[in-house]
SEVO-430905 format. One record per residue: y, x, z negated of N, C-alpha, C, CB in turn; chain; residue in three letters. Coordinates in steps of 0.02 Angstrom, whole numbers, plus 50000, padded with zeros to 5 digits. Last residue first. Glycine has a CB too. Example, Ala and Ser with C-alpha at 12.3 -4.5 7.8 and 13.67 -1.06 7.14 Angstrom:
BEGIN
((49888, 50642, 49646), (49947, 50684, 49643), (50002, 50645, 49606), (49970, 50704, 49714), "A", "SER")
((49716, 50660, 49610), (49775, 50615, 49610), (49835, 50660, 49610), (49776, 50565, 49548), "A", "ALA")
END
This chain:
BEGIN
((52584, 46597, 50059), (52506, 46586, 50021), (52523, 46584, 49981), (52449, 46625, 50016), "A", "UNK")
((52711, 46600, 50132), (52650, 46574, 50158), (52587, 46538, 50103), (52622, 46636, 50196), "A", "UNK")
((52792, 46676, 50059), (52784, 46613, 50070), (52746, 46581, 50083), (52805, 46597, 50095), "A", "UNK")
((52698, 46792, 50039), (52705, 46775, 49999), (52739, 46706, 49996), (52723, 46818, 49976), "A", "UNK")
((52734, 46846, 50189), (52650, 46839, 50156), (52658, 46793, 50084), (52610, 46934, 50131), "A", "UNK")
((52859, 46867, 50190), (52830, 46816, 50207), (52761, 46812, 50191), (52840, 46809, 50264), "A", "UNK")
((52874, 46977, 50118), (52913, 46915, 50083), (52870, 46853, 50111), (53002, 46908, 50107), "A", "UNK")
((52810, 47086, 50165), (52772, 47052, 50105), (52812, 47007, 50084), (52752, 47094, 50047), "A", "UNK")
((52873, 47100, 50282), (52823, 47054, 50281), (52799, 47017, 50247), (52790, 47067, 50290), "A", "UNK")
((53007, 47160, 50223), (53001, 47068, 50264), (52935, 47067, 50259), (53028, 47048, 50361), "A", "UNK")
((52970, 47253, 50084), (52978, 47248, 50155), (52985, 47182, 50183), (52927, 47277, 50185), "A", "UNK")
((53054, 47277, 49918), (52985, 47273, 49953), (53003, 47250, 50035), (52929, 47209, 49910), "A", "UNK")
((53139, 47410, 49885), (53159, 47327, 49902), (53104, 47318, 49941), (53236, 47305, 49946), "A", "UNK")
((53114, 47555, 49781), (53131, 47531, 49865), (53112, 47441, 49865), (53062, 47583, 49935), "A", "UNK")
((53069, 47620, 49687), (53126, 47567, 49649), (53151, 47520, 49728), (53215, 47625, 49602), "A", "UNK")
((52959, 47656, 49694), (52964, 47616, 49655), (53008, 47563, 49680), (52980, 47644, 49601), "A", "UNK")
((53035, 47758, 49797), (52968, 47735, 49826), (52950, 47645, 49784), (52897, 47809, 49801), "A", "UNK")
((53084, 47834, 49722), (53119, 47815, 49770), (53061, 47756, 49787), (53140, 47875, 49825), "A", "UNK")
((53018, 47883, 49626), (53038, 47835, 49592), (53073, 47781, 49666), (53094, 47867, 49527), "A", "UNK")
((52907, 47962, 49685), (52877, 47897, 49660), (52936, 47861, 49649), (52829, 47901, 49596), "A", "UNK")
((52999, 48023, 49844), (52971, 48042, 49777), (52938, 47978, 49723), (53034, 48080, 49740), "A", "UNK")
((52933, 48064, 49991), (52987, 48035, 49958), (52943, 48039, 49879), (53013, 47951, 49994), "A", "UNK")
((52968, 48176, 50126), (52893, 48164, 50047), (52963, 48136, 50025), (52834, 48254, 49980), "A", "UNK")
((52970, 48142, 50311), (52995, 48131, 50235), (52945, 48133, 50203), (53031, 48071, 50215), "A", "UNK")
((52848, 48238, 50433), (52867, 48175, 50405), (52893, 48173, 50328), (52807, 48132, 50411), "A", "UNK")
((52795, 48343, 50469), (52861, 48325, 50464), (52906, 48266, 50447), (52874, 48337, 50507), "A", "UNK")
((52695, 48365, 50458), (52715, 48409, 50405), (52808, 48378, 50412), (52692, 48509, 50427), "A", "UNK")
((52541, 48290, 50441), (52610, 48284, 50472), (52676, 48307, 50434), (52620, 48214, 50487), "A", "UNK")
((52374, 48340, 50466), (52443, 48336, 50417), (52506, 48304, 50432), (52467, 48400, 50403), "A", "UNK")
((52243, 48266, 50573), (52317, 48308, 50527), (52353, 48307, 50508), (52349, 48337, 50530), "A", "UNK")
((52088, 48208, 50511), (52159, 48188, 50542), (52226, 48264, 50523), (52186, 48097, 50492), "A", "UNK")
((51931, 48285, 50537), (52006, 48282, 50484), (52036, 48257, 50531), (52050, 48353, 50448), "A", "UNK")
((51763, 48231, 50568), (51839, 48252, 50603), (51890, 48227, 50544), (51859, 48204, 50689), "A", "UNK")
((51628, 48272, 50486), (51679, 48225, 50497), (51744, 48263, 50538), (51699, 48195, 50422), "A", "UNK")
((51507, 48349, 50579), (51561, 48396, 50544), (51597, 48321, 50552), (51597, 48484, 50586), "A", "UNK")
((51338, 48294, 50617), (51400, 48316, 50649), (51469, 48338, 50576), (51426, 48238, 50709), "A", "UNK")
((51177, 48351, 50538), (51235, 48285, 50541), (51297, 48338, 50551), (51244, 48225, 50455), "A", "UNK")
((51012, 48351, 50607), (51099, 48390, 50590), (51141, 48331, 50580), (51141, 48443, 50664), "A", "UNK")
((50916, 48285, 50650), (50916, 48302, 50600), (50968, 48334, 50559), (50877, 48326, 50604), "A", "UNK")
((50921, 48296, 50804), (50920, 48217, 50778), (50916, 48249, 50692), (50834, 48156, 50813), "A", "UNK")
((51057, 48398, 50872), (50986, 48376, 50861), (50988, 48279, 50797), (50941, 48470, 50810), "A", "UNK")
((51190, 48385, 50964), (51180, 48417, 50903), (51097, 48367, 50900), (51255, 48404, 50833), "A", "UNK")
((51280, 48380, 51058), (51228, 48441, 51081), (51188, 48442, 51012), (51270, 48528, 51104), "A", "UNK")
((51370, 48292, 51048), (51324, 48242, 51088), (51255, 48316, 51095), (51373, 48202, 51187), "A", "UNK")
((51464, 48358, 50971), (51439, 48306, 50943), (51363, 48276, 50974), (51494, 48259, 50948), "A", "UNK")
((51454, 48512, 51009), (51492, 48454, 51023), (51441, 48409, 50991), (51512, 48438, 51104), "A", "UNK")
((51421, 48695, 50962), (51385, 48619, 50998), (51444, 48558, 50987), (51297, 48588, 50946), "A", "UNK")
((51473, 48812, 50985), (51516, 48774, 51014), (51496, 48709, 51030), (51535, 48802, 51063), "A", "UNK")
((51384, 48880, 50890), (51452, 48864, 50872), (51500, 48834, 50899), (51477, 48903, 50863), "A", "UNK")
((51224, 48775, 50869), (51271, 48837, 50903), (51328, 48831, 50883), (51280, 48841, 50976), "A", "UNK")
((51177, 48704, 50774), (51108, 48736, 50815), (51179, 48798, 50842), (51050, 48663, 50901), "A", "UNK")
((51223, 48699, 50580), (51228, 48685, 50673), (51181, 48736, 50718), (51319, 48702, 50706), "A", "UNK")
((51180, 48624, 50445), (51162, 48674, 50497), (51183, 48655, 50561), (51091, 48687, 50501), "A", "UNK")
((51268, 48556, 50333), (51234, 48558, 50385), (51216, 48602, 50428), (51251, 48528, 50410), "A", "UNK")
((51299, 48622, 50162), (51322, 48590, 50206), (51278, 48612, 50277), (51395, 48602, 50202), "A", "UNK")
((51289, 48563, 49981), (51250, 48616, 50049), (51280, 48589, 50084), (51168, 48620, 50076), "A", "UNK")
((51407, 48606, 49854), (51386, 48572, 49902), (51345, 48612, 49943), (51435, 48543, 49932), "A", "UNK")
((51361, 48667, 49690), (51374, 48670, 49756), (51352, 48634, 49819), (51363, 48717, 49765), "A", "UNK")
((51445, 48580, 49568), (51398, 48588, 49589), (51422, 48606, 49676), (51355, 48528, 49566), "A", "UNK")
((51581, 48639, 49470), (51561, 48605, 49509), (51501, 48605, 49541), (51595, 48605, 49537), "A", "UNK")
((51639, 48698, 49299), (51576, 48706, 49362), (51582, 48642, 49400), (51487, 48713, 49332), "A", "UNK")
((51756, 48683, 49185), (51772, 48684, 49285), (51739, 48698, 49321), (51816, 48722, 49320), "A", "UNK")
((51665, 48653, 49105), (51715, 48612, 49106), (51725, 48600, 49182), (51773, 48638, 49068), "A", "UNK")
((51612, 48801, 49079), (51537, 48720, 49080), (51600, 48658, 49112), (51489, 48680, 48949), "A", "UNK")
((51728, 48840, 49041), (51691, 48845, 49113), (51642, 48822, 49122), (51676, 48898, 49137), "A", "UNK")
((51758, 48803, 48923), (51806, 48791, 48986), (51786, 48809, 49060), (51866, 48830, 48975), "A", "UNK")
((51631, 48842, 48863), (51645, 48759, 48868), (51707, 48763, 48940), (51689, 48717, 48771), "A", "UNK")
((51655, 48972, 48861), (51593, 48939, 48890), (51604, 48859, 48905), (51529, 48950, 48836), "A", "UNK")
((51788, 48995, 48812), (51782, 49007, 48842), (51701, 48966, 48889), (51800, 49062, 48817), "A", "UNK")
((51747, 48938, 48648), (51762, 48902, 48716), (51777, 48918, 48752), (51790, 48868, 48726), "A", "UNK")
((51643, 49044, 48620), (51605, 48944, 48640), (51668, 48919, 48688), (51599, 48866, 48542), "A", "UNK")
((51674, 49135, 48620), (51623, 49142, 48665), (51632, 49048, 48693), (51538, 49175, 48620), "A", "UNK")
((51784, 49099, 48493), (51807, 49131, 48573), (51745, 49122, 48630), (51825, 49228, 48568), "A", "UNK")
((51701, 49095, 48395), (51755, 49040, 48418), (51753, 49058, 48502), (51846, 49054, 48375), "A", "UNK")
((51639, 49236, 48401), (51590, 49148, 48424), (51631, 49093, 48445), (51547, 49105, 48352), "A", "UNK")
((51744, 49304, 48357), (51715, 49316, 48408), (51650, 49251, 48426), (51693, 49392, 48397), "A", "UNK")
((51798, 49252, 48246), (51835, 49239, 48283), (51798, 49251, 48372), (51895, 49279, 48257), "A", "UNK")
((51708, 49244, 48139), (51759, 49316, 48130), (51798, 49314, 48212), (51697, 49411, 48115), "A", "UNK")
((51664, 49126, 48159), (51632, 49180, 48160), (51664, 49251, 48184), (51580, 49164, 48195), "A", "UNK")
((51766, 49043, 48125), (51747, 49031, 48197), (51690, 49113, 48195), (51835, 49028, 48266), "A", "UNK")
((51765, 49070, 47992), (51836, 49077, 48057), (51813, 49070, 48126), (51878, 49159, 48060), "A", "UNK")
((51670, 49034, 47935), (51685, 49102, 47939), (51727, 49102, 48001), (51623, 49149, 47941), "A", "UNK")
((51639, 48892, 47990), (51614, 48948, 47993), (51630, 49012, 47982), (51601, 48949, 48029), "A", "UNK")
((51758, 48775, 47976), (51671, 48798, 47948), (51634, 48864, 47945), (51620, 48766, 47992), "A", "UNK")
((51861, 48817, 48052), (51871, 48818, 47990), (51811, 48826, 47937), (51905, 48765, 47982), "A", "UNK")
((51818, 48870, 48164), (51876, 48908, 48137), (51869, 48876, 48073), (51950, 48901, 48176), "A", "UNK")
((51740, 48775, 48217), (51701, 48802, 48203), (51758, 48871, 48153), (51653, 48812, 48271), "A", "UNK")
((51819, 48673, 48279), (51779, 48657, 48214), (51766, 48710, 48183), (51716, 48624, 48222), "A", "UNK")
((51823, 48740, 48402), (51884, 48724, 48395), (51875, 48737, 48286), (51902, 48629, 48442), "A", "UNK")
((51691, 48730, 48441), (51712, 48794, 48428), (51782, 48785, 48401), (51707, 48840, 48490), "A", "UNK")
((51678, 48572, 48476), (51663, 48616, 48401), (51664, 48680, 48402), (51598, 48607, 48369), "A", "UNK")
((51760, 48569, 48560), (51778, 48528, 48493), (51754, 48551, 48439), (51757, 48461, 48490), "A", "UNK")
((51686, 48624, 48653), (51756, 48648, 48655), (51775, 48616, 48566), (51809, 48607, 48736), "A", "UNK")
((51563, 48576, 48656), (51562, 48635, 48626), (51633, 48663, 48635), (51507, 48677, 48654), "A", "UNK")
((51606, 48442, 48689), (51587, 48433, 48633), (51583, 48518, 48603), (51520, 48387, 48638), "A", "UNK")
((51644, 48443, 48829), (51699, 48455, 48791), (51666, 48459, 48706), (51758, 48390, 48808), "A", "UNK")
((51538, 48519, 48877), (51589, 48552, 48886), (51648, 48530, 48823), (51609, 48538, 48961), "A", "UNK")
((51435, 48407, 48864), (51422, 48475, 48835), (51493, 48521, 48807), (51382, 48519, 48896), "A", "UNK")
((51508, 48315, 48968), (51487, 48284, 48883), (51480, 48374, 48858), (51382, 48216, 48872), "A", "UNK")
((51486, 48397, 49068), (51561, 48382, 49047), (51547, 48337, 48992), (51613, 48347, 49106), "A", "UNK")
((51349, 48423, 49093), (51398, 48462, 49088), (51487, 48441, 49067), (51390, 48490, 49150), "A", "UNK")
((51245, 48329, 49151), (51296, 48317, 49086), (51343, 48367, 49046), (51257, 48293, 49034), "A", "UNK")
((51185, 48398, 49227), (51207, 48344, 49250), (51241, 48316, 49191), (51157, 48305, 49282), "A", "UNK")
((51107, 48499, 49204), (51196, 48515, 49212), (51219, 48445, 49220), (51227, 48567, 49291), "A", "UNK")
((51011, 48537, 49077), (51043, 48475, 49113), (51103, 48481, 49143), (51052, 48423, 49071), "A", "UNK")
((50978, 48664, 49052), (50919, 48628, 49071), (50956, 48586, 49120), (50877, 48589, 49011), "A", "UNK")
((51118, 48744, 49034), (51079, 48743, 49063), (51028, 48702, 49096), (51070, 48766, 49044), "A", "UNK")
((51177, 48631, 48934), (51206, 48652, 48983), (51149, 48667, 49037), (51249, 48705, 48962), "A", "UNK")
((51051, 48647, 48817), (51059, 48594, 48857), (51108, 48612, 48915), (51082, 48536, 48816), "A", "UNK")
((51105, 48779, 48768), (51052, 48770, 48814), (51004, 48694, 48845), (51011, 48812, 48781), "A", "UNK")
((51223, 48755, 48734), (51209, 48791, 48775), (51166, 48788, 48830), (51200, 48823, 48750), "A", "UNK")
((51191, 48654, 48648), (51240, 48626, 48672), (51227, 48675, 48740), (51310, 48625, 48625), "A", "UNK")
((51140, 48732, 48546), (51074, 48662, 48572), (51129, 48639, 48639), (51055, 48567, 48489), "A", "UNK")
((51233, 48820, 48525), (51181, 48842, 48529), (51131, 48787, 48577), (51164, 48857, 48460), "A", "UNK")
((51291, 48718, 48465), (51329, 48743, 48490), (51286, 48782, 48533), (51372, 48768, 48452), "A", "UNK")
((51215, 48674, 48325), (51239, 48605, 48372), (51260, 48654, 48443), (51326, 48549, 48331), "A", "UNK")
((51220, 48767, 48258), (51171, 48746, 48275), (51178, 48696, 48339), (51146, 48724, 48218), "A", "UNK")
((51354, 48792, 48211), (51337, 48832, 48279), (51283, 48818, 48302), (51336, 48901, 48277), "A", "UNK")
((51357, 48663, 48131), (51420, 48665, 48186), (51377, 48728, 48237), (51518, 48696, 48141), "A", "UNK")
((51268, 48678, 48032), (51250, 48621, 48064), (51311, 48632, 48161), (51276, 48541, 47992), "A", "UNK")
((51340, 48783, 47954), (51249, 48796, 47974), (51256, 48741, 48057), (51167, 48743, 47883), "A", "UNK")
((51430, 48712, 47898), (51417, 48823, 47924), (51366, 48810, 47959), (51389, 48904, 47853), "A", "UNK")
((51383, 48617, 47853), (51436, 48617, 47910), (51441, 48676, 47937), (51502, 48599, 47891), "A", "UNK")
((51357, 48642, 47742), (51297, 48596, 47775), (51333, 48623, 47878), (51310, 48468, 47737), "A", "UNK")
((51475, 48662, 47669), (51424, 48709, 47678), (51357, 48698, 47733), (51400, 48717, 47611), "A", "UNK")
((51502, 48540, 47655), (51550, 48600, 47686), (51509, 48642, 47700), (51604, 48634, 47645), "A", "UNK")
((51458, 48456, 47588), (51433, 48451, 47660), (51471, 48509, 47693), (51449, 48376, 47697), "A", "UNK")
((51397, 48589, 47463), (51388, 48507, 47495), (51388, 48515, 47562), (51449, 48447, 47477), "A", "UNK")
((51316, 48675, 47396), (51408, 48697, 47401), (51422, 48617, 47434), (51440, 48787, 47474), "A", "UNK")
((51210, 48665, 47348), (51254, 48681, 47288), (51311, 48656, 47332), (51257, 48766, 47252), "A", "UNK")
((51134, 48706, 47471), (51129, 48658, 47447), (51169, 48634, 47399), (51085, 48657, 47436), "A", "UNK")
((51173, 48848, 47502), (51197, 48777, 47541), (51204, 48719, 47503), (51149, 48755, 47594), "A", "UNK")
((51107, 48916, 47400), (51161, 48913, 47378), (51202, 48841, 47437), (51191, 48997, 47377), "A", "UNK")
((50963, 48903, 47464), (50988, 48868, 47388), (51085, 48869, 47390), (50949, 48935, 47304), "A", "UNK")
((51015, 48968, 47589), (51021, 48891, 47578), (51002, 48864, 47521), (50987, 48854, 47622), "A", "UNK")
((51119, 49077, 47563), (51030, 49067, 47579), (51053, 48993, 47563), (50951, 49113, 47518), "A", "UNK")
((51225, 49148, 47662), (51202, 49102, 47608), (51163, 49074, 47622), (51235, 49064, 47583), "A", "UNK")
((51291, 49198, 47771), (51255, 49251, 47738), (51222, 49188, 47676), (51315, 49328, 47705), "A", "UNK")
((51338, 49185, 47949), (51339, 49160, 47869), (51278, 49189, 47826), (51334, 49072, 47864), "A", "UNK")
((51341, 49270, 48054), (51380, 49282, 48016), (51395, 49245, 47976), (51416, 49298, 48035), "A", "UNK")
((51244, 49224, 48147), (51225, 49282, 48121), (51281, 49295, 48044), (51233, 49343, 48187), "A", "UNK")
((51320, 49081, 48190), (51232, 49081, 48150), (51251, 49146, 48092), (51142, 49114, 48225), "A", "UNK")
((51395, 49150, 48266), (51415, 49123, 48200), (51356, 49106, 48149), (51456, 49058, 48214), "A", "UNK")
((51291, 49213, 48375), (51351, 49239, 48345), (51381, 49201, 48265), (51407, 49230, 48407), "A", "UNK")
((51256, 49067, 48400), (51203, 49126, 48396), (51257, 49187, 48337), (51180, 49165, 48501), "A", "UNK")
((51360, 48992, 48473), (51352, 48989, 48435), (51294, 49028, 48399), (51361, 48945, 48438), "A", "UNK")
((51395, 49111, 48585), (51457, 49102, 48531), (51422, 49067, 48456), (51526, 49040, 48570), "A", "UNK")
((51271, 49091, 48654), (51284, 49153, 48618), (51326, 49151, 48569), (51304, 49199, 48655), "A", "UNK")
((51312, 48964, 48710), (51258, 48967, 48640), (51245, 49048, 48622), (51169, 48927, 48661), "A", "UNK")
((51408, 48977, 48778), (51418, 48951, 48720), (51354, 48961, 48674), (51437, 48882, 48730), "A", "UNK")
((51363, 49090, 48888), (51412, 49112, 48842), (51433, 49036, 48757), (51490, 49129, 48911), "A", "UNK")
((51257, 49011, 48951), (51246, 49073, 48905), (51309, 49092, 48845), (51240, 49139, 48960), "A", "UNK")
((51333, 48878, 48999), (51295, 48872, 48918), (51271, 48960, 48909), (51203, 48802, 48916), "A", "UNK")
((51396, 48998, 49117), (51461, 48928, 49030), (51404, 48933, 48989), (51489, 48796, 49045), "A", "UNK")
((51326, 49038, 49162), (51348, 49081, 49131), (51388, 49041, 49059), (51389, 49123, 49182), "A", "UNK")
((51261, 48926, 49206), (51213, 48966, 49180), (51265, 49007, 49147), (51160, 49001, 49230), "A", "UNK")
((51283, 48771, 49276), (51343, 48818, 49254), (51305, 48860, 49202), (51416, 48777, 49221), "A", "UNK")
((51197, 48786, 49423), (51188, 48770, 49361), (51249, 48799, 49326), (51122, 48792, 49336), "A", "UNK")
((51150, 48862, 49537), (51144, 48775, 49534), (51159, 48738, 49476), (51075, 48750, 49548), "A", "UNK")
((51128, 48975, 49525), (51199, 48949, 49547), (51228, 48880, 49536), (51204, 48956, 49615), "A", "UNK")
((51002, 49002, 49465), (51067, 49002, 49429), (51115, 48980, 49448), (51087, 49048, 49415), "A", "UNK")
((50943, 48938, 49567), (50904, 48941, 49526), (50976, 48917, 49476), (50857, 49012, 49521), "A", "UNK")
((50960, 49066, 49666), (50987, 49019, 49685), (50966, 48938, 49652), (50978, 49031, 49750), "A", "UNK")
((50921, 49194, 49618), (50977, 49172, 49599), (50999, 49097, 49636), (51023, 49229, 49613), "A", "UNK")
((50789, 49176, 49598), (50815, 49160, 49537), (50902, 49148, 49546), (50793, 49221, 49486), "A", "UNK")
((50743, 49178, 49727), (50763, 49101, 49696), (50797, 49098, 49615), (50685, 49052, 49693), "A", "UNK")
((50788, 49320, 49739), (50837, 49267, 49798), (50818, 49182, 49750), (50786, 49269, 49917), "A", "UNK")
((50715, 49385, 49652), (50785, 49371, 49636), (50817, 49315, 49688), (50826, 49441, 49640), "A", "UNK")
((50591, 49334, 49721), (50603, 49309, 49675), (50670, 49324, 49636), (50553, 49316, 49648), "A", "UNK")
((50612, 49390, 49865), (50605, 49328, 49847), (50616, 49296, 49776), (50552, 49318, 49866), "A", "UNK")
((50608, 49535, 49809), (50665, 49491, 49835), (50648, 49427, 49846), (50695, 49514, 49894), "A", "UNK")
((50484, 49557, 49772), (50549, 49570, 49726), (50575, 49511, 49753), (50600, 49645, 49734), "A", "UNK")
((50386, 49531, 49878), (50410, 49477, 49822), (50456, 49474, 49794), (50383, 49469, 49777), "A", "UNK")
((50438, 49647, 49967), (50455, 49568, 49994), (50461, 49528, 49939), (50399, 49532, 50042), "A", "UNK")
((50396, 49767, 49913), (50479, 49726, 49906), (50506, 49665, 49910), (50518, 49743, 49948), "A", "UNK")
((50277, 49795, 49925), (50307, 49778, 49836), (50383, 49766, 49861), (50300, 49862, 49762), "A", "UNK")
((50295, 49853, 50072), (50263, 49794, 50034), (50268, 49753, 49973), (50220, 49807, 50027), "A", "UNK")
((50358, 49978, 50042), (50415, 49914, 50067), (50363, 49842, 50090), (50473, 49947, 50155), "A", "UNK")
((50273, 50072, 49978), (50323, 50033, 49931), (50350, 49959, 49983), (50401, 50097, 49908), "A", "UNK")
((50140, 50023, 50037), (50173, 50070, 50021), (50229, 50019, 49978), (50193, 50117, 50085), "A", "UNK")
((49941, 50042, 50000), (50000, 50000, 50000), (50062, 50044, 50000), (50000, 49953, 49940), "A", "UNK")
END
């Protein structure tokens, strides 16, 4: 066997891992459930003493736990990426006062940084294969779907502003539409 046999799988399997990760806001829940992993590390009270201190204490524990489950839900489910996003923005927000300052500030920071970008992932669109670059509508196969046609801009036409627009004396038609019916 030589080596550029042992290559083909490599690369297949980074090519689906990465296309695996793209599909997913992977870096937002890594970076929140590291943030909350991070604050985990930095409460030091054995939970006899939890138990003593009440729900404040319940709340060290319970806030990066949540943050962490928040992560790696991101991952599994992107499809609820903006419930995740803002709930690990709210509780890294939380997490400044429960946790050891947000875990000496460096977990605060992971989670919402991760939440503001679990926030602005969009999923990637696929878009159609064309057979050539100059096919026309009528050259394209029964399985491609044609490119919608944009209208253009009209750069020269007045931008009037909402209030002008508001405060403008509705038009003759809509007077008469309104006798009418």
């Amino acid at each position: 066997m030589t080596a550029g046999q042992h290559a083909a799988p490599a690369a297949g399997v980074r090519t689906r891992w990465r296309r695996w990760r793209r599909a997913r806001p992977f870096t937002a829940g890594l970076l929140i459930a590291l943030g909350g992993a991070e604050m985990l590390v930095t409460l030091r009270a054995p939970l006899g003493v939890l138990l003593h201190v009440g729900p404040q204490g319940l709340a060290a524990y319970l806030v990066p736990a949540i943050l962490v489950i928040c992560g790696v839900l991101l991952i599994t489910t992107p499809q609820q990426r903006v419930f995740y996003a803002v709930l690990s923005l709210v509780l890294g927000l939380v997490s400044w006062l429960t946790s050891n300052l947000g875990g000496f500030l460096i977990g605060m920071l992971l989670a919402l940084v991760g939440g503001a970008l679990a926030f602005a992932w969009t999923p990637v669109k696929t878009r159609a294969a064309r057979t050539a670059p100059e096919a026309g509508p009528a050259e394209i196969g029964p399985t491609e779907v044609a490119p919608a046609q944009r209208e253009p801009v009209d750069r020269s036409a007045p931008m009037e502003s909402l209030d002008a627009i508001l405060s403008a004396e509705p038009s003759p038609h809509r007077d008469a539409r309104a006798e009418r019916g």
